[in-house]
C-alpha positions in Angstrom: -39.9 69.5 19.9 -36.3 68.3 18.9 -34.7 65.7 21.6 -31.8 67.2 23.4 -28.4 66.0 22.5 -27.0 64.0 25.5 -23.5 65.3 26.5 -22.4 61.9 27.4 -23.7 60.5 24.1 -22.1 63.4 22.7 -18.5 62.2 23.8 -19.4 58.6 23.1 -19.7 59.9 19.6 -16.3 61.7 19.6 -14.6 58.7 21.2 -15.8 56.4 18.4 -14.6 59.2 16.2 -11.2 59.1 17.2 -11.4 55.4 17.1 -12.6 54.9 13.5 -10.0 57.8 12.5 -7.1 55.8 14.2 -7.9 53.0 12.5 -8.5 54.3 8.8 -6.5 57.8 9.3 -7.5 60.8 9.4 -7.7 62.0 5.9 -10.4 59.2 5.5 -13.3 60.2 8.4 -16.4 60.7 7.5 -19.7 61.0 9.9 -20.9 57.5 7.9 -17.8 55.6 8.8 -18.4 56.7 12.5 -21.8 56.0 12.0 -20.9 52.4 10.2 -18.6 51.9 13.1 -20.5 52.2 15.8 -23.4 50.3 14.0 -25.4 53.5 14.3 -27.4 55.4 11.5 -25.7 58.4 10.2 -28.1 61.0 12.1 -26.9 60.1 15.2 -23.3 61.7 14.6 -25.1 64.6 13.1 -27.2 64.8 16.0 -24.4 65.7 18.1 -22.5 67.6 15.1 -23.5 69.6 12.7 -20.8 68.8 9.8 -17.2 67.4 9.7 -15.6 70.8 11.1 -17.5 70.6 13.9 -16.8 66.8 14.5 -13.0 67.2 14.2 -13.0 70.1 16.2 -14.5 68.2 18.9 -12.3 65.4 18.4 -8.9 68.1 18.7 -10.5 69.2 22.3 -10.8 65.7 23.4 -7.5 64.8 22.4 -6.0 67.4 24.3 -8.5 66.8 27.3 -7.0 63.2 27.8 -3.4 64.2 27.5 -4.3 67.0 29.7 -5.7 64.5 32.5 -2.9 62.1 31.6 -0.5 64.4 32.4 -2.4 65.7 35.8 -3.0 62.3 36.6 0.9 62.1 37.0 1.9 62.6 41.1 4.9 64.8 39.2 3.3 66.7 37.1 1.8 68.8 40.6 5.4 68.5 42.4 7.7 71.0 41.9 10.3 69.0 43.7 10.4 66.4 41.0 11.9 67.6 37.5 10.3 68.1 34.5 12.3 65.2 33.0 10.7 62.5 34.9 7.3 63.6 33.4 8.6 64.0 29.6 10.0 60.7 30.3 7.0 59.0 31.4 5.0 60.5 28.6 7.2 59.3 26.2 6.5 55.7 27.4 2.7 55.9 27.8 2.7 57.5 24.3 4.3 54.9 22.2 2.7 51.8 24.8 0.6 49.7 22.5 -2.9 51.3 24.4 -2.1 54.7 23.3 0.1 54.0 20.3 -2.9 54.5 17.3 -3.8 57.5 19.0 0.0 59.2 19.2 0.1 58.3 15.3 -3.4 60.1 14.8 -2.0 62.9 16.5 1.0 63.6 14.6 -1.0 62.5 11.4 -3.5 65.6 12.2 -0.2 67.6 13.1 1.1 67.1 9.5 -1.9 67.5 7.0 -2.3 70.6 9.2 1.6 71.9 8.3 0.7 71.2 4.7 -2.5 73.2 5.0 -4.6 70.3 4.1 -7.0 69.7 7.1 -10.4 71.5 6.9 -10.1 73.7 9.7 -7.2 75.3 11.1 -5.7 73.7 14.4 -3.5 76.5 15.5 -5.6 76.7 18.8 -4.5 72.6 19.6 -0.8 73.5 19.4 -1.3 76.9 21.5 -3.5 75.6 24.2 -0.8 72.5 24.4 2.0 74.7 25.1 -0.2 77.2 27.3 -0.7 73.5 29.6 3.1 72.9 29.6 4.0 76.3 30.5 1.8 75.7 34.1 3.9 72.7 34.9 7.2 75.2 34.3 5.5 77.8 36.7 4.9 75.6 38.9 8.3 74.9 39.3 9.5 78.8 39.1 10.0 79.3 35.5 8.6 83.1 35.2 5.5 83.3 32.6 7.1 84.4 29.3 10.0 81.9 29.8 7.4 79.2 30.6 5.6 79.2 27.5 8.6 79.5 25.5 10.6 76.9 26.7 7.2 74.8 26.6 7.0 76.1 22.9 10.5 74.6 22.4 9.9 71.2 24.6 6.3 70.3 22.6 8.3 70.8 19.4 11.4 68.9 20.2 9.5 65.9 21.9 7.1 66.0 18.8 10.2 65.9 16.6 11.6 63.1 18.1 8.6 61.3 18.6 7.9 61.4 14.6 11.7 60.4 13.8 11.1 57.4 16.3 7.8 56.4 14.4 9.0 56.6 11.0 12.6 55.4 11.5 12.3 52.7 14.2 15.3 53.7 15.4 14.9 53.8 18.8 18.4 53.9 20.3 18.7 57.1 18.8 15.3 58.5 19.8 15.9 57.5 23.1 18.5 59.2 23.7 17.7 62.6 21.7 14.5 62.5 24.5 17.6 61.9 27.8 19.6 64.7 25.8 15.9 67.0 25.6 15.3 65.9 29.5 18.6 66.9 30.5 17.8 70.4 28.5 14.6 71.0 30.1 15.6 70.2 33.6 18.9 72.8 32.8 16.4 75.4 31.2 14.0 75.4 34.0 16.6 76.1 36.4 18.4 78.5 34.6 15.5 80.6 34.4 14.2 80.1 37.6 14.5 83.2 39.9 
């Protein structure tokens, strides 16, 4: 009888996934470089997955499961008192700390080989699902439904933007304060739509 797969072994597997791909990019995984990085034999990735697809679609869901708790984890995030801007803010930071940094870059890395068509499975589902998260924390704080995700459409797309242009250019004077111009926007948005 085959051995069951272990759900925590399972996202030990994904974890050194994303690790291996922030170190060599994305474009370069393979299941025997996870395997080789984790000192492991190829058969336990496939184990858990059964080809690349299935790997990186993993990977996608855990990415946006950490942000996801990242973001709840933030005593504003729940608080409709506070504004939006404080949590963009603090995103912004833990982001581009030197912890999170290799991932952010994966991220956007996945982001643009998917714009160019040139990952092996569609991601449309990532970008959706990360908006559809956004849009609770505007509810929350009154913004009706259709608004929400809208305006969450626009605020993932605009803090992604500027995110890449910080990355790329170094220029963080600039970035920094494209994301005060984006808080001041979302904060304004939110309350303008509120009822």
């Amino acid at each position: 009888m085959p051995r069951q797969a272990d759900p925590a072994r399972r996202v030990e597997v994904i974890d050194a996934a994303i690790r291996h791909a922030a170190d060599v990019g994305f474009a370069h995984l393979t299941l025997r470089g996870v395997a080789d990085a984790m000192a492991q034999s190829t058969r336990v990735v496939t184990h858990h997955f059964s080809d690349k697809l299935d790997l990186i679609s993993a990977m996608l869901d855990r990415f946006h499961d950490r942000e996801k708790h990242s973001l709840r984890s933030d005593a504003a995030w729940s608080d409709p008192e506070i504004p939006v801007s404080r949590i963009v803010e603090a995103a912004w930071n833990r982001t581009l700390s030197p912890s999170e940094l290799p991932y952010t870059k994966l991220i956007h890395e996945i982001e643009g080989l998917a714009a160019a068509g040139h990952t092996p499975t569609p991601i449309p589902g990532f970008l959706a699902d990360r908006a559809a998260f956004v849009a609770e924390c505007l509810q929350a704080r009154g913004a009706p439904r259709e608004e929400a995700i809208a305006l969450a459409t626009m605020l993932n797309a605009a803090y992604t933007g500027l995110q890449i242009d910080h990355l790329t250019t170094g220029d963080h004077a600039r970035t920094k304060a494209g994301l005060a111009q984006l808080c001041s926007w979302i904060d304004r948005a939110v309350a303008t739509v509120t009822p």
